[in-house]
Residue frames relative to the residue before (quaternion, step in Angstrom):
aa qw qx qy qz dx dy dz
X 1.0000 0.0000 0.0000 0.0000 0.00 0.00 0.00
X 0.1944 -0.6655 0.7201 0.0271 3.76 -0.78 1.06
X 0.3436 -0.5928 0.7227 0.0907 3.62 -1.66 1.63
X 0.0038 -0.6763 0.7291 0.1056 3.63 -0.86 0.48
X 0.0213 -0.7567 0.6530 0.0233 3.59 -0.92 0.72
X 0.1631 -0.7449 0.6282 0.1547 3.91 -0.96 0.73
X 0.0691 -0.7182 0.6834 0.1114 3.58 -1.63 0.25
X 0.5473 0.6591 -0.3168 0.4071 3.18 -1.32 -0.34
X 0.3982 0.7044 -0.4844 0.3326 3.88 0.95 0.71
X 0.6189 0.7127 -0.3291 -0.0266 3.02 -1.41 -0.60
X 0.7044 -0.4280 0.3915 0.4091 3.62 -1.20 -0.23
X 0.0634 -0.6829 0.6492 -0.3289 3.45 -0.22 2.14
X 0.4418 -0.5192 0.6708 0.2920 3.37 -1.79 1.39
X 0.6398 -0.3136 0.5919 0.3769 3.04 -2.29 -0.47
X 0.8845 0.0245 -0.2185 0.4116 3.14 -1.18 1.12
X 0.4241 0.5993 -0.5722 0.3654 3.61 0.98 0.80
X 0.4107 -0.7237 0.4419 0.3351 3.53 -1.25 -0.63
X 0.2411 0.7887 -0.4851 -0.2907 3.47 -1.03 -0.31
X 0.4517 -0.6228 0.5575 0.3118 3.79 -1.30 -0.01
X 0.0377 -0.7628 0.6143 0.1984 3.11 -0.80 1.01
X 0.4502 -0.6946 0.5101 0.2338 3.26 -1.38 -0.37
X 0.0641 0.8233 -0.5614 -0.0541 3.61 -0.77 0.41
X 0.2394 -0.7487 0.6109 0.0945 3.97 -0.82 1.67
X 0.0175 0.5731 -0.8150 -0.0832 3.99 -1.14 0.55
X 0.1437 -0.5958 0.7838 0.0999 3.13 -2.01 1.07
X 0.2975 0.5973 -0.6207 0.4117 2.51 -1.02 1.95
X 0.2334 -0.8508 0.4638 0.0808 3.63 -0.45 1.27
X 0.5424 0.5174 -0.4197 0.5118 3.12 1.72 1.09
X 0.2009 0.8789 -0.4133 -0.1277 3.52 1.19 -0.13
X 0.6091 0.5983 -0.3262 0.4057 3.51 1.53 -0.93
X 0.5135 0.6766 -0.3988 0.3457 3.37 1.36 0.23
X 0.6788 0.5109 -0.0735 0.5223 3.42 1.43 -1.17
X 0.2998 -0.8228 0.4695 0.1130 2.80 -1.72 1.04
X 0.1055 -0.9396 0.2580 0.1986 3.17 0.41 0.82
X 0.1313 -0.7908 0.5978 0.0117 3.94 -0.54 0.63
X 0.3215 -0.7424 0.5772 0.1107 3.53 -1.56 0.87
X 0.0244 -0.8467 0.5291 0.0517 3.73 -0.05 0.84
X 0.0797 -0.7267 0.6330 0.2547 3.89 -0.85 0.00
X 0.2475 -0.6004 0.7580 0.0604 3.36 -1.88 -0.27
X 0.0068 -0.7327 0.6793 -0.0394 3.35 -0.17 1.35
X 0.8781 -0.3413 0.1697 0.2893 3.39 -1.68 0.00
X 0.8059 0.3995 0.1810 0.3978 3.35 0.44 0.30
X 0.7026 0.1944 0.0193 0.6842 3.04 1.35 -1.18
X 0.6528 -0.4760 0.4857 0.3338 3.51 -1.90 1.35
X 0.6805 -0.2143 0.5512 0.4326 3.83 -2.16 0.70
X 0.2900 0.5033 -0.8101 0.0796 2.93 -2.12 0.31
X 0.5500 -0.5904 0.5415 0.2360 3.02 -1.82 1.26
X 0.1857 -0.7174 0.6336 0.2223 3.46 -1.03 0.59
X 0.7848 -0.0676 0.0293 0.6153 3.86 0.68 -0.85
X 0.2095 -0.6596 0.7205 0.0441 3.76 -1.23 0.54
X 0.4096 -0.6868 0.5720 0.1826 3.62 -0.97 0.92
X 0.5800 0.3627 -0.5556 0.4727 3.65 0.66 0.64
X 0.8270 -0.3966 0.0961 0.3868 4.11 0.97 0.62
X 0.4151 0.7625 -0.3637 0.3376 2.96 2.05 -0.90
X 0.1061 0.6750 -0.7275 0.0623 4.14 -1.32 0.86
X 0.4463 -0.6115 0.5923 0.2758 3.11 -1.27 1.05
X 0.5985 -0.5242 0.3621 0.4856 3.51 -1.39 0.55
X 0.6614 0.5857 -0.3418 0.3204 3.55 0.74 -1.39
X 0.8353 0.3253 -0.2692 0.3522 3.90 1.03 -0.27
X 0.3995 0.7150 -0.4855 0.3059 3.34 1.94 -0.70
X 0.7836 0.3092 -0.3639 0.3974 3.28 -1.47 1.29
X 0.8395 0.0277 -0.1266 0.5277 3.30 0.83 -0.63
X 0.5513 0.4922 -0.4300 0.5185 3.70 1.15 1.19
X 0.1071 -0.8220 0.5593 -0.0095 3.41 -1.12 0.62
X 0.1224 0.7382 -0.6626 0.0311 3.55 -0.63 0.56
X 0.0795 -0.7041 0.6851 -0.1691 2.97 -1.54 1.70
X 0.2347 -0.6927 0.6733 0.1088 3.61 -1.21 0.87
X 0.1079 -0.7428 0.6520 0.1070 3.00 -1.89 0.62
X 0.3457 -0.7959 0.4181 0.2689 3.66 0.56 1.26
X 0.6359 0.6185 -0.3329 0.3197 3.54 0.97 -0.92
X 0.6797 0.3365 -0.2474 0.6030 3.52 1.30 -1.28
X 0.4627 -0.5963 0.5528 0.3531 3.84 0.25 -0.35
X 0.3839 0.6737 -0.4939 0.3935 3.53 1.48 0.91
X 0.0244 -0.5563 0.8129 0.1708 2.92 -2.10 -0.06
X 0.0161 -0.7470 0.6504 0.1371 3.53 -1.13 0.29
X 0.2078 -0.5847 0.7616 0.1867 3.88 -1.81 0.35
X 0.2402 -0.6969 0.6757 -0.0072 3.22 -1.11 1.72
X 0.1122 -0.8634 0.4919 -0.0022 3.79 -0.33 1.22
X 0.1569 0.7636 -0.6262 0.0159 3.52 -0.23 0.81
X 0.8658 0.2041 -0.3111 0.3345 3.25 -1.69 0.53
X 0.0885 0.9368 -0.3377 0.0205 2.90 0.78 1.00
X 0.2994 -0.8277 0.4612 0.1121 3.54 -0.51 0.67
X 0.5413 -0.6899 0.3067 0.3700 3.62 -0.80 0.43
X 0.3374 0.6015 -0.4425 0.5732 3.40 1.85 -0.27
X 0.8156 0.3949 -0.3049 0.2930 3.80 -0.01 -0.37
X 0.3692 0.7078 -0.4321 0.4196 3.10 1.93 0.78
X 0.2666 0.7865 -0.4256 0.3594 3.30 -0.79 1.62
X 0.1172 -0.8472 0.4122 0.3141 3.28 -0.86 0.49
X 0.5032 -0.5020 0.6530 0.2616 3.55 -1.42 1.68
X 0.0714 -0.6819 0.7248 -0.0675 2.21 -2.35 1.03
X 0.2285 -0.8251 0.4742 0.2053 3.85 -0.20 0.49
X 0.0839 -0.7515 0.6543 -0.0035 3.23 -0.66 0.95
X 0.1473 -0.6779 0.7191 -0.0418 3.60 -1.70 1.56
X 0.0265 0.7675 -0.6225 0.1508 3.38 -0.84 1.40
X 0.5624 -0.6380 0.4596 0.2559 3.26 -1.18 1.06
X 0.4630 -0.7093 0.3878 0.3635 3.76 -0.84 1.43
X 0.6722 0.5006 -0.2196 0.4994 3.74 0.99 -1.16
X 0.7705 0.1543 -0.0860 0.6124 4.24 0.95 -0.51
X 0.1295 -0.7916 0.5913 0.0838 3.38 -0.24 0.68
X 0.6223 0.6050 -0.3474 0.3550 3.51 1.05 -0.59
X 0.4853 0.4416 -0.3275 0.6799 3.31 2.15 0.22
X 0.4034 0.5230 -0.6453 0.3839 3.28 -1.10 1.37
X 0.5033 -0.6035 0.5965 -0.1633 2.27 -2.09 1.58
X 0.0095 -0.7830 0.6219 0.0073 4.01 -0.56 1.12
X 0.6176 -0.5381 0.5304 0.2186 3.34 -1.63 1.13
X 0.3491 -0.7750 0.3756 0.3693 3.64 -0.88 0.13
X 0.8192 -0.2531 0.0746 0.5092 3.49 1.35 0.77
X 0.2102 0.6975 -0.6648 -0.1655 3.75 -1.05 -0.71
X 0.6337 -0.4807 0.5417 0.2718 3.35 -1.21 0.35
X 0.4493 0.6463 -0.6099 0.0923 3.40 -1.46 0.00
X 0.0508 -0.6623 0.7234 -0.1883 3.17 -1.14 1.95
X 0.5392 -0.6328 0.5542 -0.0414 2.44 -1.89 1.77
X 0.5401 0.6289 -0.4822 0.2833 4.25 -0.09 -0.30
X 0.5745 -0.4207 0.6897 0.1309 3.03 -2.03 0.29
């Protein structure tokens, strides 16, 4: 069993930024793929970025997702944010060879408003 834990929420104007942060404990991390989904109000999961390159349309350009094998991290660097991007992110670690093995964080917050 792999814990996936996210940080890095919160209460952000329009067009500020934040970085969130996602930890898997697991001393295989280079095994996993690791992807940032959200769930806003209302509306089904959807991947926003996936660390093999994948960007929804709504963030290419002003999302980022970067791993650091060393910390067992992945992070999603958000700039310009918009209130449409109010939601809660979720990190999601799946095996590279079985996806049907994977592991979800247990959320973070992040709201967009003035």
């Amino acid at each position: 069993q792999v814990q996936v834990a996210e940080s890095g929420g919160g209460l952000v104007q329009p067009g500020g930024s934040l970085r969130l942060a996602c930890a898997a404990s697991t001393s295989d991390f280079s095994s996993y793929t690791m992807g940032w989904y959200r769930q806003g109000p209302g509306n089904q999961r959807e991947l926003v970025a996936g660390d093999t390159g994948y960007y929804a349309y709504s963030v290419k350009g002003r999302f980022t997702i970067s791993r650091d094998d060393a910390k067992n991290t992945v992070y999603l660097q958000m700039n310009n944010l918009r209130p449409e991007d109010t939601a809660v992110y979720y990190c999601n670690a799946a095996l590279k060879w079985r996806t049907s093995t994977n592991y979800w964080g247990q959320g973070t917050q992040v709201t967009v408003s003035s």
